[in-house]
Every structure is written in C-alpha cells, then in structure tokens.
C-alpha positions as CSV (number, residue, x, y, z in Angstrom):
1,X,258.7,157.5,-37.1
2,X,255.2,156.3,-36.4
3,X,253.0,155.1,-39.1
4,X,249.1,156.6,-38.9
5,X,247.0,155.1,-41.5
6,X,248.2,156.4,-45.1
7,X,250.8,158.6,-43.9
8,X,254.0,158.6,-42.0
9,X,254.4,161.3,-38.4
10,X,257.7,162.1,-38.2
11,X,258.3,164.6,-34.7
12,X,261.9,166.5,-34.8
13,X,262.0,168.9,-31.4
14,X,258.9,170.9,-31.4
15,X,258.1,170.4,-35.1
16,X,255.5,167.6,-36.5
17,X,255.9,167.1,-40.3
18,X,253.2,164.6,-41.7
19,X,254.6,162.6,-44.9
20,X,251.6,160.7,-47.2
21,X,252.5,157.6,-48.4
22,X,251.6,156.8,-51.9
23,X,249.4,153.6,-52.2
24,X,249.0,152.9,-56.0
25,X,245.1,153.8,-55.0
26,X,244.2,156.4,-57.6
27,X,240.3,156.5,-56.5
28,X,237.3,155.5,-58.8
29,X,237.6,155.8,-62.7
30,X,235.7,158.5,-64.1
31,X,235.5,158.2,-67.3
32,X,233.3,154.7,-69.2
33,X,236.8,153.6,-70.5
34,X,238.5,153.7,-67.3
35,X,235.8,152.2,-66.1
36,X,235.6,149.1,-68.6
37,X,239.7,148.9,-68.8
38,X,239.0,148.0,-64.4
39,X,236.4,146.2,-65.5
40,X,237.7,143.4,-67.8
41,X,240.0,141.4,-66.0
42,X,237.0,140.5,-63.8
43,X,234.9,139.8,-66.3
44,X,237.2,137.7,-67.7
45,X,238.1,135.6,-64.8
46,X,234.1,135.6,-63.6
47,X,233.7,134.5,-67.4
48,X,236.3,131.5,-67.0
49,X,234.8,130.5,-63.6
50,X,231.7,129.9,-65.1
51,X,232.7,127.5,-67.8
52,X,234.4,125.9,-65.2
53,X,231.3,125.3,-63.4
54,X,229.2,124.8,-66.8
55,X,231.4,121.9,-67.4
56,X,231.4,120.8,-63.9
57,X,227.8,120.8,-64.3
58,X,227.5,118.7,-68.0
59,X,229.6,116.4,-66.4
60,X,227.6,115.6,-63.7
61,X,224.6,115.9,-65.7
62,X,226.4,113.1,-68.2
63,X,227.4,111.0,-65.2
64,X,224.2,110.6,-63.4
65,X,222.1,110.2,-66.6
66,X,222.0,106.1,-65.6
67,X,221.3,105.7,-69.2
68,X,218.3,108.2,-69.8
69,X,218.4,109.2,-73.3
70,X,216.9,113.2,-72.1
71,X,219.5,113.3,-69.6
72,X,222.3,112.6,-71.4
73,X,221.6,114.6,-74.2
74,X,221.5,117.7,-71.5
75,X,224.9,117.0,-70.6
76,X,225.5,116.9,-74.2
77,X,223.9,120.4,-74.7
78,X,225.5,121.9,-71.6
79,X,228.7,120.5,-72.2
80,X,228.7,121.7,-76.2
81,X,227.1,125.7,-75.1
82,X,229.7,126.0,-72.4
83,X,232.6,125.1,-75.3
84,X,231.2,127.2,-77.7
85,X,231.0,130.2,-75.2
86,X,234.4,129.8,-74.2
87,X,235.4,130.0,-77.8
88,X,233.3,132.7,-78.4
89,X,234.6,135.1,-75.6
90,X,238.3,133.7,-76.4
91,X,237.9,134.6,-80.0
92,X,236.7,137.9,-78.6
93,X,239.8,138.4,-77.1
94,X,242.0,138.3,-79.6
95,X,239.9,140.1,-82.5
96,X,240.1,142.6,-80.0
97,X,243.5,142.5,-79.3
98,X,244.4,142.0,-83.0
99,X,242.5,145.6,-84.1
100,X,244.4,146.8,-81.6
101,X,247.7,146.5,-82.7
102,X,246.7,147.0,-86.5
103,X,245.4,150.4,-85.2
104,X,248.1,151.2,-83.2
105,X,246.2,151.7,-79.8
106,X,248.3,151.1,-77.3
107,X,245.7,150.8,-74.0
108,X,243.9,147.8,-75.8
109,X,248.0,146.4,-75.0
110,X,248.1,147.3,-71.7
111,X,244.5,146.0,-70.4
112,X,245.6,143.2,-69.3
C-alpha cells in the first residue's frame, strides 16, 4: 500500500483501486455563519494576545516614567483601557453564551 497525497494506491494483480482518505478538511464555509463560527476562536485568541501586549506595554510605559507625571498617567490610561477591554469582550462572551442556552441554540454551545 503506497500513500499518494490524500489517498491511499492499493495494486492487487492487474487491478489499481485508489482509496481517499478523509482529512477532517471540509473546504471553505459558505455561508456568513459558518464563516464567523471559524472565525471566533481566532478572534478571540488575537483578542487575548493583544491585552497581553497592551499590558506589556502600560507596564513599561509605568516603569520608565522616572517620575514624569504625563508618563505615568499613560501607563495609568493604557493599563485601565486594556482592563476594561478585556472585561468588555469577556462579558461579551458569556451574554452571548447565556442567550444561547435560554434560547435553546445549540451551535452558540458548540463554537468553541
């Protein structure tokens, strides 16, 4: 049995049978749901990345103020906008999920 690409060649005597081999890959959504149901666990995990690196940011802002009022109240306001979007998309989240299960629909469950 040789493997080519996707499918498996299997040769018995003079005969050549060609078996696919199912990969899970069901091709591009087509439809704006399917799309945004692929879509959300990206924009999710881009969404967490960048409040890691707006807090990265506000701390460094906070530690190399030296004492300048400006400065440090930048790190103040970064640090406080990157909180308050995290709450806001995790609040999001679960208003979301919460609707979900009072309206019974079940692919809000499973998007995650």
């Amino acid at each position: 049995m040789e493997k080519v690409f996707a499918q498996t060649l299997k040769i018995v005597g003079d005969k050549t049978q060609i078996y696919t081999i199912n990969s899970g890959f069901t091709g591009l959504p087509t439809t704006i749901s399917a799309i945004v149901t692929k879509a959300f666990p990206f924009i999710f995990a881009l969404a967490g990345v960048g409040l890691l690196l707006m807090i990265i940011a506000a701390g460094f802002t906070l530690m190399t103020s030296a004492g300048d009022a400006k400065k440090m109240e930048d790190g103040k306001n970064k640090l406080t906008f990157a909180i308050v979007g995290f709450l806001v998309i995790f609040t999001a989240f679960w208003v979301v999920q919460l609707l979900g299960t009072m309206f019974g629909v079940a692919p809000i469950k499973t998007l995650f």
